[in-house]
C-alpha positions as CSV (number, residue, x, y, z in Angstrom):
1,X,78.3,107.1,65.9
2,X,80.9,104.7,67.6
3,X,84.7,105.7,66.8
4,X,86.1,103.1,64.3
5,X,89.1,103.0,67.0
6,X,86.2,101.3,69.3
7,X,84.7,98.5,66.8
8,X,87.9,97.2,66.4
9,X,89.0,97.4,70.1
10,X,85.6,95.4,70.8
11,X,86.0,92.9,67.8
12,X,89.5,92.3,69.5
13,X,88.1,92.1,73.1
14,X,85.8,89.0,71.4
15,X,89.3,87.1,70.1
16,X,91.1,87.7,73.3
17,X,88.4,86.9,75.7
18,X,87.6,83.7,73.7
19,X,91.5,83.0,73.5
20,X,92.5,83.6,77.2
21,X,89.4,82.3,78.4
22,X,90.4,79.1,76.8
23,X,93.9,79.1,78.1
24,X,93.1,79.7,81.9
25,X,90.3,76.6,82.0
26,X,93.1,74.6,80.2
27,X,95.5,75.8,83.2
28,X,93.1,74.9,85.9
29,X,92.3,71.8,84.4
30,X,96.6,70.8,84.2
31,X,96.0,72.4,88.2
32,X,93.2,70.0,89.3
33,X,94.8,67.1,88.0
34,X,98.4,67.6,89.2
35,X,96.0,67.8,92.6
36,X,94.0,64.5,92.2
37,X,97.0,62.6,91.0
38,X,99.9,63.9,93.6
39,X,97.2,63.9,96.9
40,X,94.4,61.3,96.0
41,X,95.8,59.1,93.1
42,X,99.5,58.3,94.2
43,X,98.5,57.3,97.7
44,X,95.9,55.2,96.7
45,X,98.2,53.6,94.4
46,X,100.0,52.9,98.0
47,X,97.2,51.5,99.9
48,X,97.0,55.0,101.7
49,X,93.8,56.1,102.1
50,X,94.4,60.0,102.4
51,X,97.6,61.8,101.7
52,X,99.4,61.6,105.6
53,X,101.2,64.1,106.8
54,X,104.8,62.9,105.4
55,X,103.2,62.5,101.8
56,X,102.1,66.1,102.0
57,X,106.2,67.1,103.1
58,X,108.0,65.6,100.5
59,X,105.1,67.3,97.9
60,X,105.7,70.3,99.5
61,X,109.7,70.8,99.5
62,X,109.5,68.8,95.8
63,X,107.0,71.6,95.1
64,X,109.6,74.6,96.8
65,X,112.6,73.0,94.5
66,X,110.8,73.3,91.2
67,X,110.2,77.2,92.1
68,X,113.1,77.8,93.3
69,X,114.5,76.4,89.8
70,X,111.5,79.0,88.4
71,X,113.5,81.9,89.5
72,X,116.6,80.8,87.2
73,X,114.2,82.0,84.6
74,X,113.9,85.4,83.0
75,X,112.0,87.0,85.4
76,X,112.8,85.3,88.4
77,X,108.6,85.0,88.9
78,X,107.6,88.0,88.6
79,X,106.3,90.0,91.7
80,X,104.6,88.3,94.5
81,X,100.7,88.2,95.2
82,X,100.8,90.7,98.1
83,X,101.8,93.5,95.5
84,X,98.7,93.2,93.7
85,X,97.3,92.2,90.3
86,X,99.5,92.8,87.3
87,X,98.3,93.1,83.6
88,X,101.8,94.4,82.5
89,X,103.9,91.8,82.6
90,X,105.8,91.1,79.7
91,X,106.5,87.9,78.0
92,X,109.7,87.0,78.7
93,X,108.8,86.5,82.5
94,X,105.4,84.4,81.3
95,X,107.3,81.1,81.4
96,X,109.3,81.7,84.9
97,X,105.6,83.0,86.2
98,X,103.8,80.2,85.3
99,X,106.2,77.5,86.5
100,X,106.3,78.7,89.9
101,X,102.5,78.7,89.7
102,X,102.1,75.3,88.7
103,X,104.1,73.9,91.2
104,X,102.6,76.7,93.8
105,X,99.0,75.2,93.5
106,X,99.1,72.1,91.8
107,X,102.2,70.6,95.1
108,X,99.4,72.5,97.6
109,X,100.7,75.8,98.8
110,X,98.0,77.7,100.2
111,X,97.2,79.9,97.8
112,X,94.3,80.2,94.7
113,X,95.5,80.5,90.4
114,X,93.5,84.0,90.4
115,X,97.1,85.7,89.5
116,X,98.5,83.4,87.8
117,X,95.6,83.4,85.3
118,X,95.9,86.9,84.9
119,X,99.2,86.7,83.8
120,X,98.4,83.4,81.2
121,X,95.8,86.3,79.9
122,X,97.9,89.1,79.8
123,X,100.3,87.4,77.6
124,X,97.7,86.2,75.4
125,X,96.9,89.5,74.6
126,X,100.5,90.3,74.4
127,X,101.4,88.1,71.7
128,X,98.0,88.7,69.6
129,X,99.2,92.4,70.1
130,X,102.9,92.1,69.7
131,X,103.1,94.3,66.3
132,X,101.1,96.9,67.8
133,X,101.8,100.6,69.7
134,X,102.5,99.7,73.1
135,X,99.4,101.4,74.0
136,X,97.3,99.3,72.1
137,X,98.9,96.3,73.5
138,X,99.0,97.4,77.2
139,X,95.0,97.6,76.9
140,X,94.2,94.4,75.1
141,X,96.3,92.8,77.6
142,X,94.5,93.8,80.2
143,X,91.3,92.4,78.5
144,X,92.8,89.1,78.3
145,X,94.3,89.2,82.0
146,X,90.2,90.1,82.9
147,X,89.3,87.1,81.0
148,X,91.3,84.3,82.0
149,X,90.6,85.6,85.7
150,X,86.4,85.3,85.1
151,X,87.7,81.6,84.2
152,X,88.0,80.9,88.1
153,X,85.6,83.5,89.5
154,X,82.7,81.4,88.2
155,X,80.4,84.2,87.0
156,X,82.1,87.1,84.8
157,X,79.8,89.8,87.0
158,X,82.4,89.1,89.7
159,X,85.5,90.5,87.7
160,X,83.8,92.9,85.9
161,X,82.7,94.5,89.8
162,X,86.6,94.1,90.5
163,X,87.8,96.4,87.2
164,X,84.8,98.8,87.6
165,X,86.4,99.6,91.4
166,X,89.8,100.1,89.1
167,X,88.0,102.8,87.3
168,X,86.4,103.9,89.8
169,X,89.8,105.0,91.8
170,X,91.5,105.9,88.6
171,X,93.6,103.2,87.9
172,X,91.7,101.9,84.9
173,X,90.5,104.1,82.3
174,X,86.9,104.5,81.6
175,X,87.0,103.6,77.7
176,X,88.0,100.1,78.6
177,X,85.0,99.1,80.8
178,X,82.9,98.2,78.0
179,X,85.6,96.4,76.2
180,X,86.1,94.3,79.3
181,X,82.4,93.2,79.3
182,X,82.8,92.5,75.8
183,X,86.1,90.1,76.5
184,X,84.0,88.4,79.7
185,X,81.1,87.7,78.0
186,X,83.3,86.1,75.1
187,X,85.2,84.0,77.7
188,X,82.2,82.6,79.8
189,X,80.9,81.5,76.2
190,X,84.0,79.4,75.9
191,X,83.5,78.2,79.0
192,X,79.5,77.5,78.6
193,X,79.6,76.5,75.0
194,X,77.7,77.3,72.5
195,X,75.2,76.0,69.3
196,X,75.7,72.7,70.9
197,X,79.3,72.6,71.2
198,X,80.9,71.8,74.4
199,X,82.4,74.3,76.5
200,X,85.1,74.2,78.9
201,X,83.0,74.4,82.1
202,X,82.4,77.1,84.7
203,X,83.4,76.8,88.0
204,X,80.5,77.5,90.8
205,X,81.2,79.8,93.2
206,X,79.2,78.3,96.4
207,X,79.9,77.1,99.9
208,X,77.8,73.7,100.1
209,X,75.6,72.9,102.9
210,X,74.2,76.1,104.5
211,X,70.6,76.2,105.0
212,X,68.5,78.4,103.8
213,X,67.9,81.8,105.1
214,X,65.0,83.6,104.6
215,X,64.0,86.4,107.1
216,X,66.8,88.7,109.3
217,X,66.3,88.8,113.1
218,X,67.7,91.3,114.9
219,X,70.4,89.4,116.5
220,X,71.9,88.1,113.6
221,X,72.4,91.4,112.2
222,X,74.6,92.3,115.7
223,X,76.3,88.8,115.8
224,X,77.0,88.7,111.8
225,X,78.8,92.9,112.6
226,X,80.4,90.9,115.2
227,X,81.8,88.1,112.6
228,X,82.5,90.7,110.2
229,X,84.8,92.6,112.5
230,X,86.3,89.2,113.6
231,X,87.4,88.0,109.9
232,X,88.3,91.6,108.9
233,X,90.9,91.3,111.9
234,X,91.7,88.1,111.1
235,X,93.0,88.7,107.6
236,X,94.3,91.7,108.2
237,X,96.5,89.9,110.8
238,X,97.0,87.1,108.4
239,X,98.3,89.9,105.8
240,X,100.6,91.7,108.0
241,X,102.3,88.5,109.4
242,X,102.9,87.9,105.4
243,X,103.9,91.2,104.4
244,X,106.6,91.4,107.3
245,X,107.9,88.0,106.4
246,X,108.5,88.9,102.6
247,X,110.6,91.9,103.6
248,X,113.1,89.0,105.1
249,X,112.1,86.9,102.3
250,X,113.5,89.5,99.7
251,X,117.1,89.0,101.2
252,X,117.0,85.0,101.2
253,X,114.3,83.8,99.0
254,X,115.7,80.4,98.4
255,X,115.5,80.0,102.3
256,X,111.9,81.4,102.8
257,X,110.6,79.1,99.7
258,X,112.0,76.5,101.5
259,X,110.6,77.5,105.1
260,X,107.1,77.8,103.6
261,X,107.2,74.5,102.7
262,X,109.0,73.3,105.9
263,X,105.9,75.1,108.3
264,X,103.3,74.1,106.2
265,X,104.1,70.5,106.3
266,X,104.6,71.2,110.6
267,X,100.8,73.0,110.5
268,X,99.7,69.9,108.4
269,X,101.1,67.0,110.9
270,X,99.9,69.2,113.5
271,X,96.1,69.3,112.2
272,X,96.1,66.4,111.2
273,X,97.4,63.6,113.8
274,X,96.1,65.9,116.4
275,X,92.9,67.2,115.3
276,X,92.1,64.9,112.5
277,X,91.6,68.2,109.9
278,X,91.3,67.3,106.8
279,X,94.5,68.4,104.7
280,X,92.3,70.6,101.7
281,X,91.4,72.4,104.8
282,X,94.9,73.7,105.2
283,X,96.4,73.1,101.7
284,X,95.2,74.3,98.4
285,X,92.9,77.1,97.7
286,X,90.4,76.4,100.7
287,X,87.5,75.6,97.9
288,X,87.8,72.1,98.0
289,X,87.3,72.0,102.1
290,X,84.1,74.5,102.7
291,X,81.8,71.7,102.8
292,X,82.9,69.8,105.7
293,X,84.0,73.0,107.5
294,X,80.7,74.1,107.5
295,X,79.4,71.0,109.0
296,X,82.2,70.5,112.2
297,X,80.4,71.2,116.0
298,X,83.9,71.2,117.6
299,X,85.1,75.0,118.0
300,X,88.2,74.0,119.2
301,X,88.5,72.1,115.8
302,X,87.2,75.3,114.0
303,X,89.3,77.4,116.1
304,X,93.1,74.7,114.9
305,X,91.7,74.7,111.4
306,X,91.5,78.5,111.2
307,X,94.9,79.2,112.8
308,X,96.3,76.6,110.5
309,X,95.3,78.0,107.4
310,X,95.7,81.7,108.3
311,X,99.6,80.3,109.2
312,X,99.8,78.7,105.8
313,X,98.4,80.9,103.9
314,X,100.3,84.1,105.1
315,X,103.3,82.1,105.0
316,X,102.6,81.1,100.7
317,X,101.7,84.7,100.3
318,X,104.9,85.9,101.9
319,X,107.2,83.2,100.7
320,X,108.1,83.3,97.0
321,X,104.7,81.2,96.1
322,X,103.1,82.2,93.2
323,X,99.1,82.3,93.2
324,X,96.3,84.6,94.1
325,X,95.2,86.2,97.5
326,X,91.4,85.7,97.2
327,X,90.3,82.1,98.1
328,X,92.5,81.9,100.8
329,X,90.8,85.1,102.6
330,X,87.3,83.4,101.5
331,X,88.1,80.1,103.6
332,X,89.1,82.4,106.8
333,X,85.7,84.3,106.3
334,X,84.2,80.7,106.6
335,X,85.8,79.5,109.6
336,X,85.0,82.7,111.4
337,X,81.6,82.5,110.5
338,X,81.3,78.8,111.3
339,X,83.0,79.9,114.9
340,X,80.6,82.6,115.6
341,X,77.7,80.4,114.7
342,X,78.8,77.4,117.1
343,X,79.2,80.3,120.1
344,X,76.2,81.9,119.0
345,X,73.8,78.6,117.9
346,X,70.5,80.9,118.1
347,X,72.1,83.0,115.0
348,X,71.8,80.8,111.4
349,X,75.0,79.7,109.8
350,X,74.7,81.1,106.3
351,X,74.6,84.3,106.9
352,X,77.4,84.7,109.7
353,X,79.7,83.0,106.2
354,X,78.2,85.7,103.9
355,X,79.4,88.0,106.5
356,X,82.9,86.7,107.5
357,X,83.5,85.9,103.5
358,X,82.7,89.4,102.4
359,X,85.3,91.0,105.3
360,X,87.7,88.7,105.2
361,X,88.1,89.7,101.3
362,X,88.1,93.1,101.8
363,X,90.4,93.5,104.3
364,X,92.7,90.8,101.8
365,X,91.6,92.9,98.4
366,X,90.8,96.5,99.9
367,X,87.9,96.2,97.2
368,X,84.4,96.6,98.9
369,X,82.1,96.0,96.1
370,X,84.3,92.8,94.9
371,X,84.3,91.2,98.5
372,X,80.5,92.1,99.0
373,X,79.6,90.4,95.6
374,X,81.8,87.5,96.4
375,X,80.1,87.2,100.3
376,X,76.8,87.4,98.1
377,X,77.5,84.7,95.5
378,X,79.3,82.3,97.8
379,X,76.2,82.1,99.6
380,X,73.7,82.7,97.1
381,X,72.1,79.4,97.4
382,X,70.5,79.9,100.7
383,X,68.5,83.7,99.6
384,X,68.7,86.8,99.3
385,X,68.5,87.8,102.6
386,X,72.1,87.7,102.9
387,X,73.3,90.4,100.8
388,X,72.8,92.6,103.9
389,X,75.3,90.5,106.0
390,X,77.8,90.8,103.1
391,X,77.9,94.2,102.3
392,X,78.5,95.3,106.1
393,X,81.2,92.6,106.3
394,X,82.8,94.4,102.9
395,X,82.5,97.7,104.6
396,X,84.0,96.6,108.1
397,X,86.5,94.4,106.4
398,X,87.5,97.6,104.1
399,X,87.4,100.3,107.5
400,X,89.7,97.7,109.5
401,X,92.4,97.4,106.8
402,X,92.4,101.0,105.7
403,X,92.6,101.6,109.8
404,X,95.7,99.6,109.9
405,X,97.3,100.3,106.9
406,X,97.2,104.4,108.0
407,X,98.4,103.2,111.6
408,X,101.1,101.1,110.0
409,X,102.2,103.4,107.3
410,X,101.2,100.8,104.2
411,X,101.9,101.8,100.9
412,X,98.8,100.5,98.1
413,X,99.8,98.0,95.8
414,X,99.7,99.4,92.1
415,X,96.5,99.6,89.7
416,X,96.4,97.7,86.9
417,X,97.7,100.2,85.0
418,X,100.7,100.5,87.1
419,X,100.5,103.6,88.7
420,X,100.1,103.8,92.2
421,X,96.6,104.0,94.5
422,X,95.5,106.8,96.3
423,X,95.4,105.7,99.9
424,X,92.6,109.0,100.8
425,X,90.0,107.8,97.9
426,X,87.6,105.1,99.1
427,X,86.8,102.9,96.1
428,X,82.8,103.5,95.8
C-alpha cells in the first residue's frame, strides 16, 4: 500500500508541474519576443534588412547595463551557469535572477534559458510550499525546477534522463524519481493541451535538414569517434577558457559584464562583414542557426563560425550572464560535425552531428546518458541508426572532460541537492 506521505507528494507534483510548466512557456514566450522585436522588428522598422553589426553592440552593452543593475538586487544573480543547476535558491534572489536572465537571452548573449527556468520553477514550488518544513519544500521545489526545465527540452524524457543521472550519483534521492515523472508529465500536458483546450506549445528538439540515415558503414563509425573526440575537445576548451575568466570576473564583475558584451559585438562585426555568418549563428542559444549551418560547403566559414561561438559562448558563461550551458555546447557539436563531414564528404552528415552534439554536451554537462539522449533526439528525424554515433560521442565527450578535470584539479559543481559530486563515481 503506498505511504499517505507519497499520495500527497504526487498530487502536489501534478499542481507544481502544471504551475511551473506554465510559467517557464510564459518566460520563453516574453524571451522570443524581446528576440524578434529587438533583432528582426526594430531594424526593419529602419529599412535594415538584418540586424548589422552596430545594432547588435548597442543591444549588447544596453543588455550588460540592465544586469549589471540585476546585481543591485537581493541576490546579486545568483550563481553563475558554470557552477551547475540549482533547485535551492530562495526567493528573495528570484527577481535579481530573472532579470539578468531576461536581458542575458532576450539582448543575445550566447547562452540558452535552461537555468533560468529552473529557478522560475524552483520558486514556484517555493511559494506553493512556503508554510511547509523546509524539507518538504526543498523537494517540491525541485519538482517544479524539473518542470519548467522539460518546458525547453522539448520532450520530458530528456529531463527525466538528466535527474535519474542525479540519483544515480547520489545527489538526488531515490523517492523523488517517481514524483518527478509525475510533475513532467503534468507540465508537457500544459504544454500539449488537453480535452480540446489549447496548450502552451512544445518546443522540438531537431536540427533541420539532415538527410536520412539508414545503414552504418564502417567508416563513419571511425570518422563520427573522430568528431566525437573533436567536439569533446572543443567544449572542454570552450569551458576552461570560461572557467578561468570567471575567477577574474569574481573580482570585477561590472568590468567582465561589460567585456562580454564588448567581444561579442568584435566576434559579431568580425563574422559578419567578413564572412557574411549569420548573427543567430553567434548570438542567442545556437537553436535558431542549425539550419543553415548544416547546409554551408565553405570549411573555412564552418571553421569562423565555430570559433566565434565557442568565443562567445565561453565568454557569457564566464561573464556574469545568466542562462544555461546546454544549447550552446549543442551548436559546437554541429559545427564540428558539419566540419568533419565537408573534410570527410564520403561519411553522411547526420550522423557525424549526432556524434559531435552528444560530446560536445557531455564534456559541457559531464552527464552521459543526458548528452547521448539529446545527440539522439536532435537528430531523430533522419533514423535510428544514429543512436550509435551518439552514445560513443557521450562517452568520449564524458572520458575527455573527466581527463581534464583530474589533470587540472577541477572541483564538480554541486547536485541538486547541494552537496557536492564525487569526482571517482561515473554517472551510469
Amino acid at each position: 500500500m503506498i505511504h499517505s506521505a507519497m499520495v500527497k507528494l504526487l498530487l502536489i507534483a501534478v499542481v507544481v508541474g502544471a504551475l511551473a510548466a506554465a510559467a517557464a512557456s510564459i518566460f520563453n514566450e516574453l524571451i522570443a519576443v524581446g528576440q524578434h522585436f529587438l533583432f528582426t522588428d526594430l531594424p526593419a522598422h529602419y529599412g535594415l534588412n538584418q540586424a548589422p553589426w552596430w545594432w547588435v553592440a548597442i543591444l549588447l552593452l544596453v543588455g550588460a547595463t540592465l544586469i549589471v543593475l540585476a546585481r543591485r538586487l537581493p541576490g546579486e544573480t545568483g550563481k553563475g551557469p558554470l557552477t551547475g543547476f540549482h533547485f535551492d535558491d530562495p526567493l528573495s534572489m528570484v527577481p535579481s535572477v530573472l532579470l539578468a536572465a531576461l536581458a542575458t537571452l532576450i539582448f543575445g548573449f550566447a547562452l540558452g534559458p535552461e537555468a533560468p527556468l529552473i529557478v522560475l520553477g524552483t520558486a514556484v514550488g517555493a511559494i506553493l510550499m512556503r508554510k511547509a518544513d523546509p524539507k518538504a519544500r526543498a523537494a517540491v521545489m525541485l519538482l517544479g525546477g524539473a518542470a519548467a526545465i522539460g518546458a525547453i527540452l522539448g520532450n520530458p524524457f530528456v529531463t527525466g534522463f538528466m535527474l535519474l543521472e542525479f540519483a544515480a550519483i547520489g545527489v538526488l534521492p531515490s523517492m523523488l524519481i517517481v514524483p518527478v515523472f509525475v510533475a513532467l508529465a503534468t507540465g508537457y500536458l500544459v504544454q500539449l493541451g488537453i480535452a480540446g483546450l489549447p496548450g502552451f506549445g512544445t518546443h522540438s528538439l531537431a536540427v533541420p535538414g539532415l538527410p536520412a540515415y539508414t545503414s552504418v558503414a564502417p567508416g563513419d563509425v571511425l570518422i563520427g569517434l573522430l568528431v566525437a573526440v573533436g567536439a569533446g575537445l572543443v567544449a572542454v576548451i570552450v569551458r576552461e577558457i570560461a572557467v578561468n575568466f570567471d575567477k577574474r570576473a569574481q573580482k570585477k564583475a561590472v568590468l567582465a559584464i561589460y567585456a562580454t558584451a564588448v567581444v561579442t559585438a568584435v566576434v559579431v562585426f568580425i563574422t559578419q562583414v567578413f564572412f557574411d555568418i549569420p548573427v543567430n549563428q553567434i548570438l542567442f542559444s545556437g537553436n535558431s542557426g542549425m539550419g543553415e549551418l548544416v547546409k554551408q560547403t565553405s570549411i573555412v566559414v564552418v571553421l569562423v563560425t565555430l570559433a566565434g561561438k565557442g568565443v562567445a559562448y565561453a565568454m557569457a558563461l564566464g561573464g556574469g550572464m545568466r542562462g544555461g550551458p546546454i544549447f550552446p555546447a549543442t551548436f559546437l557539436g554541429v559545427c564540428v560535425g558539419v566540419i568533419g563531414a565537408l573534410i570527410f564528404p564520403f561519411v553522411p552528415l547526420s550522423p557525424l552531428v549526432a556524434a559531435g552534439i552528444a560530446a560536445s554536451a557531455a564534456g559541457v554537462l559531464r552527464l552521459p546518458a543526458t548528452s547521448a539522449l539529446l545527440g539522439a533526439m536532435l537528430v531523430s528525424g533522419t533514423g535510428a541508426a544514429i543512436a550509435p554515433f551518439a552514445i560513443f560521442g557521450a562517452v568520449i565527450g564524458l572520458i575527455i572532460r573527466m581527463v581534464i578535470d583530474k589533470k587540472l584539479g577541477n572541483p564538480l559543481p554541486p547536485g541538486p541537492d547541494g552537496r557536492p559530486q564525487d569526482p571517482n563515481v561515473l554517472p551510469a
